[in-house]
C-alpha positions in Angstrom: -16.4 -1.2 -4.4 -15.1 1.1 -1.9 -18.0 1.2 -0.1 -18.1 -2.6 0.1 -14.3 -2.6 1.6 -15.7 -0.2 4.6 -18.9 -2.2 5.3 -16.6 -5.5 5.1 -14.2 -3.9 7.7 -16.9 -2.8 9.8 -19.2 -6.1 9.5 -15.7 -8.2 10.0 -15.7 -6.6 13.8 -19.3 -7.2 14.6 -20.0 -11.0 13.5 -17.7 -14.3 14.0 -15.4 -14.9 11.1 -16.2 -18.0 9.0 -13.4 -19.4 7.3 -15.0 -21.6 5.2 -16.6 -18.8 3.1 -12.4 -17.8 2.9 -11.3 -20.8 0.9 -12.6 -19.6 -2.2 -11.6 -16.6 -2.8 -8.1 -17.1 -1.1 -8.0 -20.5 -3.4 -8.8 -18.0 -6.6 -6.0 -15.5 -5.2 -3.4 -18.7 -5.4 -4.7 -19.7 -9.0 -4.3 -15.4 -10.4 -1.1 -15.4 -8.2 0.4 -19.0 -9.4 -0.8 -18.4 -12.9 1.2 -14.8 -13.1 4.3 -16.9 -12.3 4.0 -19.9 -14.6 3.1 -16.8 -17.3 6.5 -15.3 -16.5 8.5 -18.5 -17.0 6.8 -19.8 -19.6 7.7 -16.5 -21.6 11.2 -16.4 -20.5 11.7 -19.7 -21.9 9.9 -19.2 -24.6 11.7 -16.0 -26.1 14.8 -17.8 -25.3 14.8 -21.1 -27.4 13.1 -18.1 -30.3 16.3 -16.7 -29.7 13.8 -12.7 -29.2 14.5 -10.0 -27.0 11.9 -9.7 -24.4 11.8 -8.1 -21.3 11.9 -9.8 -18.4 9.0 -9.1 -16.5 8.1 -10.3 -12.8 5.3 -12.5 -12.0 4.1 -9.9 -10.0 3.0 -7.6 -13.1 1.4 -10.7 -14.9 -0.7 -11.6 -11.7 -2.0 -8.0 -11.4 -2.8 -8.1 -15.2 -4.6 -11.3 -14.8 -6.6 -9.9 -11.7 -7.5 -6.9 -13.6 -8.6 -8.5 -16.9 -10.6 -10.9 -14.6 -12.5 -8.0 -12.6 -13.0 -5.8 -15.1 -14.2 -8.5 -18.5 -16.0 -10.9 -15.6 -18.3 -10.9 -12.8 -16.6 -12.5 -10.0 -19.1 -14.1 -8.2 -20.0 -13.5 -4.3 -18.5 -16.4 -3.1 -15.3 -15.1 -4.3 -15.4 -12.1 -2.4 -14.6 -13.0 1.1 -11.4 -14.5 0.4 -10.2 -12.2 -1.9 -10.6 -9.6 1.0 -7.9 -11.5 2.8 -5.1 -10.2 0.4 -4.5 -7.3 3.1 -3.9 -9.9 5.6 -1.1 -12.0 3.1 0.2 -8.4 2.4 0.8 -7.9 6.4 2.4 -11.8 6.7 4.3 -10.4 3.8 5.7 -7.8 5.3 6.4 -9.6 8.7 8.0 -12.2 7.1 10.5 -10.0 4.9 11.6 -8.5 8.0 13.8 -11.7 7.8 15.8 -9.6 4.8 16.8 -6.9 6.8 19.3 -6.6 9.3 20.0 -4.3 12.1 22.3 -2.7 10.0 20.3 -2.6 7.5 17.3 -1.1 9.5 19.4 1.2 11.5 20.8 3.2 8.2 17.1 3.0 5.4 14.6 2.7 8.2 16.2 6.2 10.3 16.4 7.7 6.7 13.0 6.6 5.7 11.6 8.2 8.9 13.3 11.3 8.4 11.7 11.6 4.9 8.7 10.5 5.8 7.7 13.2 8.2 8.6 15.4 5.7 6.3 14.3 3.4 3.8 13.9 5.7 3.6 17.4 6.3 4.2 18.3 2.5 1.6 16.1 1.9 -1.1 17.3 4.3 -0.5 21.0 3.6 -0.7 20.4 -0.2 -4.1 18.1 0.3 -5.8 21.1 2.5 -4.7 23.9 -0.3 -6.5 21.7 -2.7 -9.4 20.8 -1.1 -10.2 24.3 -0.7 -9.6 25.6 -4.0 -11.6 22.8 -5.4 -14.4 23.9 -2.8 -14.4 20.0 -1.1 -15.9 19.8 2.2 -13.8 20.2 4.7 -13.9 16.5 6.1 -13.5 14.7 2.8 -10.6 17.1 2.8 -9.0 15.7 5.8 -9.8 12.0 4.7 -7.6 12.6 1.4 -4.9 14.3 2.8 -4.8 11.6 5.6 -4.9 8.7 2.9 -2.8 10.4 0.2 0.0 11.0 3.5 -0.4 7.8 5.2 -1.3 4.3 3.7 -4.2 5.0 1.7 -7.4 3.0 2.0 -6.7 2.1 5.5 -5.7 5.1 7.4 -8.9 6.7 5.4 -10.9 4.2 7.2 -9.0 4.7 10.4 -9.9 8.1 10.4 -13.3 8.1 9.0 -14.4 6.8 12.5 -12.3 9.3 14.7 -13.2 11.9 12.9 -17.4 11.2 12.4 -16.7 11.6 8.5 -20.0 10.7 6.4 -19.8 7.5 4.6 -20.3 9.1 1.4 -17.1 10.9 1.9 -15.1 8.4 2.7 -16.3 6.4 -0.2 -15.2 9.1 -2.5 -11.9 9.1 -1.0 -11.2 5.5 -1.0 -12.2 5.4 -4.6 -9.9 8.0 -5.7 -7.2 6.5 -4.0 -7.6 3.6 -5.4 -7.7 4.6 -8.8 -4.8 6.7 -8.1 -2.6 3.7 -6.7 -3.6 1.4 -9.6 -1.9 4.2 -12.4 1.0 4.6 -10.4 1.7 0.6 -11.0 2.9 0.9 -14.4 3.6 5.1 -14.2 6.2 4.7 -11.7 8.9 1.9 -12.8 8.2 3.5 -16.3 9.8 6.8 -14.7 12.1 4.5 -13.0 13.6 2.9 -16.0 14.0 6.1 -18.0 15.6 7.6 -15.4 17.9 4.7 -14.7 16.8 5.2 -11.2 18.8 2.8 -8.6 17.0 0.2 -6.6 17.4 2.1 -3.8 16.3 5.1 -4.8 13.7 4.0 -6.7 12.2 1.7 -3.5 11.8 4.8 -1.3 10.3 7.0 -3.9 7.9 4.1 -4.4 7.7 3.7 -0.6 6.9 7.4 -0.1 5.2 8.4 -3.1 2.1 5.6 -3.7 -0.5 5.9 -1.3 -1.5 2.1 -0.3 1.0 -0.4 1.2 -0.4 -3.0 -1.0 0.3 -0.6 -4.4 3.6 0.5 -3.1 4.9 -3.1 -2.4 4.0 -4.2 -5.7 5.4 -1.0 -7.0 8.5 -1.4 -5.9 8.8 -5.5 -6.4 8.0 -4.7 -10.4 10.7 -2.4 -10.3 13.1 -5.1 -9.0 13.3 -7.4 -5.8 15.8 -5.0 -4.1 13.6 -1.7 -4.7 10.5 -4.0 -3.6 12.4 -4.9 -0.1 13.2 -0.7 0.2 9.7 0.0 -0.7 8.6 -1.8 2.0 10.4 -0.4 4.3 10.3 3.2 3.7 5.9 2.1 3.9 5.9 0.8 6.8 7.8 3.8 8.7 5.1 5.5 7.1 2.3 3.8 8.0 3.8 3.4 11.6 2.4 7.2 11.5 -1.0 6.8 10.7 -2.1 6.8 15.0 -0.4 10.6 15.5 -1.7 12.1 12.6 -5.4 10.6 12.9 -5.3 11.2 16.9 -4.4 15.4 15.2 -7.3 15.1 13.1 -9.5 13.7 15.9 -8.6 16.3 18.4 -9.5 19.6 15.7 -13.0 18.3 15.1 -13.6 17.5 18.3 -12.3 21.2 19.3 -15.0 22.1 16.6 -17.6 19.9 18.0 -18.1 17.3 14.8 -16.7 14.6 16.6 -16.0 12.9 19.8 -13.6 13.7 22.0 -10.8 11.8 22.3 -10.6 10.2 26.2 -7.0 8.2 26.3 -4.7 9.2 24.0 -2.1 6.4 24.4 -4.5 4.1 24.1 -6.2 5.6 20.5 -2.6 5.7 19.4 -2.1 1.8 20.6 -5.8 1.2 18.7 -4.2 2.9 15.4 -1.2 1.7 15.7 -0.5 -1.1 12.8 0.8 -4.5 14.6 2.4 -6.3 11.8 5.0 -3.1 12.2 6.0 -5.0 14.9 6.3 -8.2 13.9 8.3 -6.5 10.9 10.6 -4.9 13.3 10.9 -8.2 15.6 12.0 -10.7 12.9 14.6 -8.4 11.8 15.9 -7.8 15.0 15.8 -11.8 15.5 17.8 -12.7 12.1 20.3 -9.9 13.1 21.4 -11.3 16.4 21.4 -15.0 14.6 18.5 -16.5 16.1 17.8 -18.6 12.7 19.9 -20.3 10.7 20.8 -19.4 7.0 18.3 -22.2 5.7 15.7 -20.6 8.0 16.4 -17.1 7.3 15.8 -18.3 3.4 12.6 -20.2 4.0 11.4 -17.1 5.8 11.8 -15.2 2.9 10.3 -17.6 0.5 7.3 -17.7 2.4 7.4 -14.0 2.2 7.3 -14.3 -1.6 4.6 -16.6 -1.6 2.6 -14.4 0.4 2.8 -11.5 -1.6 1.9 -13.5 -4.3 -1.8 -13.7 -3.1 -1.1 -9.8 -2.0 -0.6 -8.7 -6.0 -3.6 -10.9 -7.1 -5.6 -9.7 -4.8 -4.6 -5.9 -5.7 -5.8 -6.6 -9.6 -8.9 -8.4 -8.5 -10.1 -5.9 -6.1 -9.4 -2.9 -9.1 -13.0 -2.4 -10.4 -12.2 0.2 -13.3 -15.8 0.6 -14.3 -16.8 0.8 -10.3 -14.3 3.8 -9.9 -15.2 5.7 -12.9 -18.5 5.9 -10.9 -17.9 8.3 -8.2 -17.4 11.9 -8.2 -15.0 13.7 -10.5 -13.7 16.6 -8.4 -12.5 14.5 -5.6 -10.5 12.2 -8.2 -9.2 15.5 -9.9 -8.2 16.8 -6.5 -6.5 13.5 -5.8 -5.0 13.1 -8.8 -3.6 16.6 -9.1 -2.3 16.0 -5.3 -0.4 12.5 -6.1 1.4 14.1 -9.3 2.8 16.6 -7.0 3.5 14.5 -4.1 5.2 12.4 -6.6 7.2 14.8 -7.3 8.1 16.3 -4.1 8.8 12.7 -2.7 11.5 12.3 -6.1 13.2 15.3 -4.9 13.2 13.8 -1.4 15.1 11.0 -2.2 17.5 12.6 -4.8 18.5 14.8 -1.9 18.9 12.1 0.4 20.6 10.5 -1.7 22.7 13.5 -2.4 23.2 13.6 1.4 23.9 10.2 2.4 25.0 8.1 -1.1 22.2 5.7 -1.4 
């Protein structure tokens, strides 16, 4: 599976885009998504005319569950595939569009917080990778693509650097796969924490933000935690993944000082080619709803479109989880990931409980 992601990237940028072949997969990501909501409503209602005492979970749990159960007990055909590849591309309208949620305020207090902590556990996070790798004898390249996707935003930054840094495919297959695997446990491991700790939604949304690797894994992390830690979670990702260009133009420059891979000509421009957009867009609505340029029924439509587009985002993240296909690859690079999230988890919680020691989140 993770190899088919980078082929799909890479074949994406060489042939026209057909969006016919789309419709069925994105049509299957809108039955999984719609389905996980009716699910949730229909057993709200349910316990309460029984008069029980259920939880009340978010749609966004039950259309990952139904993704998952379809992926792993089914083959989902071919024809499926394409479309189901476009939930990275709902997740980014997502994120654009909940830029409407936040305003300048807003942005100017979590987002210069977030960026503080996230350079911090950058660095935490690629020193702690490296120390790994080498006691678990890793080469040194599929090294650097951990640490770069366990510090960054997962799948894609490991794909980002794969190229920059001539990484071999098999590499970067084992990487995205424990990653993967990695970001699908911390789904249900995290708001489990969460709740036992009686974490805040604050709190809780920028240890998700910072401590899950993938944007689409921490998004839905924090939205099952609650709609308030999902918005924070999203935030505290994407001044993370606004990252990804310095620290893959780093990794480019040491192997091409070592001669294993090109040298980098214009660095402004590899940092522009790295660079995720949609960070912008995210950045630009805000800044439009904080100086009033929509009105409050605008501003609201905005976010429900937001909603509705991470609803395709969360299906898409069960039906692209392949438990069987990750098992697959190789165990020490799972066991170094592994290993390297539980501590990064932890080192982002204590993070946050200092920043919010620091500045009362």
């Amino acid at each position: 599976m993770a190899t088919a992601i980078a082929v799909s990237r890479v074949e994406s940028e060489k042939t026209p885009l057909n969006v016919l072949t789309l419709i069925p997969g994105i049509l299957l990501l809108a039955v999984v998504g719609y389905a996980g909501k009716l699910l949730e409503k229909f057993l709200n209602t349910y316990a309460k005319v029984h008069h029980w005492t259920f939880p009340n979970i978010e749609y966004v749990l039950w259309a990952i569950l139904i993704g998952l159960l379809i992926s792993n007990l089914l083959t989902v055909p071919k024809i499926f595939q394409p479309g189901i590849a476009t939930y990275e591309f709902w997740l980014k309208v997502g994120i654009v569009l909940l830029g409407s949620r936040f305003v300048l305020a807003d942005m100017l207090k979590l987002g210069g917080i977030s960026l503080a902590l996230v350079i911090v556990e950058i660095l935490l996070s690629l020193l702690l990778m490296h120390a790994l790798g080498r006691a678990f004898h890793l080469t040194p390249k599929l090294t650097s693509l951990l640490a770069v996707g366990s510090s960054i935003c997962g799948v894609s930054a490991i794909i980002a650097a794969q190229g920059a840094i001539d990484a071999d495919e098999e590499d970067s297959t084992f990487a995205i796969s424990a990653i993967l695997a990695l970001g699908a446990l911390a789904l249900f491991t995290f708001p489990l924490i969460g709740h036992s700790l009686h974490l805040g939604d604050t709190t809780f949304g920028l240890w998700a933000g910072l401590g899950v690797d993938n944007t689409a894994e921490a998004t839905a992390t924090g939205a099952l935690y609650s709609d308030a830690a999902g918005k924070v979670a999203v935030l505290a990702k994407t001044a993370r993944n606004a990252m990804i260009g310095f620290v893959v133009l780093g990794y480019a420059i040491y192997w091409a000082k070592r001669g294993q891979a090109g040298a980098v000509g214009n660095k402004a421009a590899f940092l522009w080619k790295k660079f995720p957009k949609f960070v912008l867009g995210f950045l630009a609505i805000s800044l439009l709803v904080s100086f009033h340029t929509f009105t409050k029924d605008q501003v609201t439509s905005l976010g429900n479109l937001s909603r509705w587009a991470f609803l395709l985002t969360f299906a898409g993240v069960g039906l692209r989880t392949n438990i069987r296909q990750l098992s697959r690859q190789g165990l020490r690079p799972f066991v170094v990931g592994a290993l390297g999230e539980v501590l990064i988890a932890a080192l982002t919680f204590g993070l946050v409980l200092g920043a919010n020691r620091i500045w009362g989140l």
